[in-house]
C-alpha positions as CSV (number, residue, x, y, z in Angstrom):
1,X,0.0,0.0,0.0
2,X,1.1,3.2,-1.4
3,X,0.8,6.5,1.0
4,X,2.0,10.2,0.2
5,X,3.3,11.9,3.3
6,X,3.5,15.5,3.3
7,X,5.2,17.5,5.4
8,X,6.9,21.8,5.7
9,X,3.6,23.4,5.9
10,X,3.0,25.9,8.6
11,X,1.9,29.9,9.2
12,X,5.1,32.2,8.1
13,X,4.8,36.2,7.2
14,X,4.4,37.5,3.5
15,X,7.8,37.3,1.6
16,X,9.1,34.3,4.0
17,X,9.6,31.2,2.2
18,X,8.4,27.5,3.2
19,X,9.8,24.2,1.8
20,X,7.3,21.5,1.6
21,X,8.0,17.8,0.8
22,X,5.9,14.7,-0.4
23,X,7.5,11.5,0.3
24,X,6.1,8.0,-0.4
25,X,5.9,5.2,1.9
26,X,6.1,2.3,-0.4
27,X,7.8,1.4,-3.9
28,X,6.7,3.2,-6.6
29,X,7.9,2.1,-10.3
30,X,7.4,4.3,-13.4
31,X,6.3,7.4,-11.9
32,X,4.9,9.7,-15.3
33,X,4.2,12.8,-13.0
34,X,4.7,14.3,-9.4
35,X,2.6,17.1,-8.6
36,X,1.5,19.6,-6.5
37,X,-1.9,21.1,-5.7
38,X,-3.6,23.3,-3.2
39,X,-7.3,24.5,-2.2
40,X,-8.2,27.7,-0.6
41,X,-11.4,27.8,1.6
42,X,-14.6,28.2,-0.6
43,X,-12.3,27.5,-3.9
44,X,-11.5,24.9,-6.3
45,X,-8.6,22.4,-5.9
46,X,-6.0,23.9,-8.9
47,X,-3.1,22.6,-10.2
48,X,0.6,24.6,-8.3
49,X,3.3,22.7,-10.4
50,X,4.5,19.7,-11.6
51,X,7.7,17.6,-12.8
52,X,7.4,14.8,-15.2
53,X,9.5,11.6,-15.1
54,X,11.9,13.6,-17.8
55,X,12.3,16.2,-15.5
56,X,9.9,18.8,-17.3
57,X,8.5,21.3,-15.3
58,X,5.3,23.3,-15.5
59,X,3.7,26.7,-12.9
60,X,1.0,27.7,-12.6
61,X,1.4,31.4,-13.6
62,X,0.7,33.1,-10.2
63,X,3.2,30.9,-8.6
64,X,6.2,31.3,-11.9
65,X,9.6,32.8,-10.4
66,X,8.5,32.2,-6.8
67,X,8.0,28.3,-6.5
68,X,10.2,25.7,-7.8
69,X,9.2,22.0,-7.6
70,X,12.0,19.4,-7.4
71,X,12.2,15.6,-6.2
72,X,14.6,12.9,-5.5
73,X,13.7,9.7,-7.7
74,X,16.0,8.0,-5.2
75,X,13.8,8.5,-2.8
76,X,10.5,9.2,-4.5
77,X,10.2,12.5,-2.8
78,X,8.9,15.7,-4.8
79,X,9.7,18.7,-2.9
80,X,7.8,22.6,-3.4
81,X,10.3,25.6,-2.5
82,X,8.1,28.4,-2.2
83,X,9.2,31.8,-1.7
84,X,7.6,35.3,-1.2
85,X,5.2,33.9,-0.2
86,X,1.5,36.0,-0.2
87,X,-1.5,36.1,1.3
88,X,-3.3,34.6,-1.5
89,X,-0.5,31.3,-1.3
90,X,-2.7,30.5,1.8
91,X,-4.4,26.8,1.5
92,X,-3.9,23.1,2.1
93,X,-1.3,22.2,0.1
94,X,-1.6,18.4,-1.8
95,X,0.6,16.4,-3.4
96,X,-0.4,13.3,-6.1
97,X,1.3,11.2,-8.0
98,X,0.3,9.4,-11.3
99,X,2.0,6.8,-13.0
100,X,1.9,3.5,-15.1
101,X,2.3,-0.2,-13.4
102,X,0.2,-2.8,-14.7
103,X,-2.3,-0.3,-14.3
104,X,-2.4,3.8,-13.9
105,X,-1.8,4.3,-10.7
106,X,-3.2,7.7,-8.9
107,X,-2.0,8.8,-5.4
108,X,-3.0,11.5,-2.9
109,X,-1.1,13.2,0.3
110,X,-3.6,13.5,2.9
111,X,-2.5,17.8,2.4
112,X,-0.5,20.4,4.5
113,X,-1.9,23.4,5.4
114,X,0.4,26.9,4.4
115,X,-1.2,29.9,5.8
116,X,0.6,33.0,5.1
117,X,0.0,36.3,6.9
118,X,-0.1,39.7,6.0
């Protein structure tokens, strides 16, 4: 059994910077995409960033030049650096993971909550 454990949330100051990681607790083969995703109260789950298995990276553009997603295949562990953080960065924070093994695969962290103050 597969489970995503996330960790680095907590309540910082605008402009401070938080480091969040996702690591997975059991083996995990041919991993297509790590992500990251966050909810605000009363809002949609949307999509933060994510790196492929080829090391391709996408932003959401609200978060391009102050997050950067990384992750340690090794370990598979994706990581979200986030700096400057605002106001508006506030929500739980999510990471999934999608691959191919036998049969797609599709995994959820159980979310860390990043509040930022103003």
């Amino acid at each position: 059994q597969v489970q995503l454990v996330e960790s680095g949330g907590g309540l910082v100051q605008a402009g401070g910077s938080l480091r969040l990681s996702c690591a997975a607790s059991g083996r995990l083969f041919n991993i297509n995409s790590m992500t990251w995703y966050r909810q605000a109260p009363g809002k949609q789950r949307e999509l933060v960033a994510f790196i492929t298995s080829g090391g391709s990276t996408y932003y959401e553009d609200s978060v391009k030049g102050r997050f950067s997603i990384s992750r340690d295949s090794t370990k598979n562990t994706v990581y979200l650096q986030m700096n400057n953080l605002k106001p508006e960065d506030t929500a739980v924070y999510y990471c999934n993971v999608k691959g191919i093994y036998g049969r797609l695969y599709d995994y959820w962290g159980q979310g860390t909550q990043v509040t930022v103050s103003s």
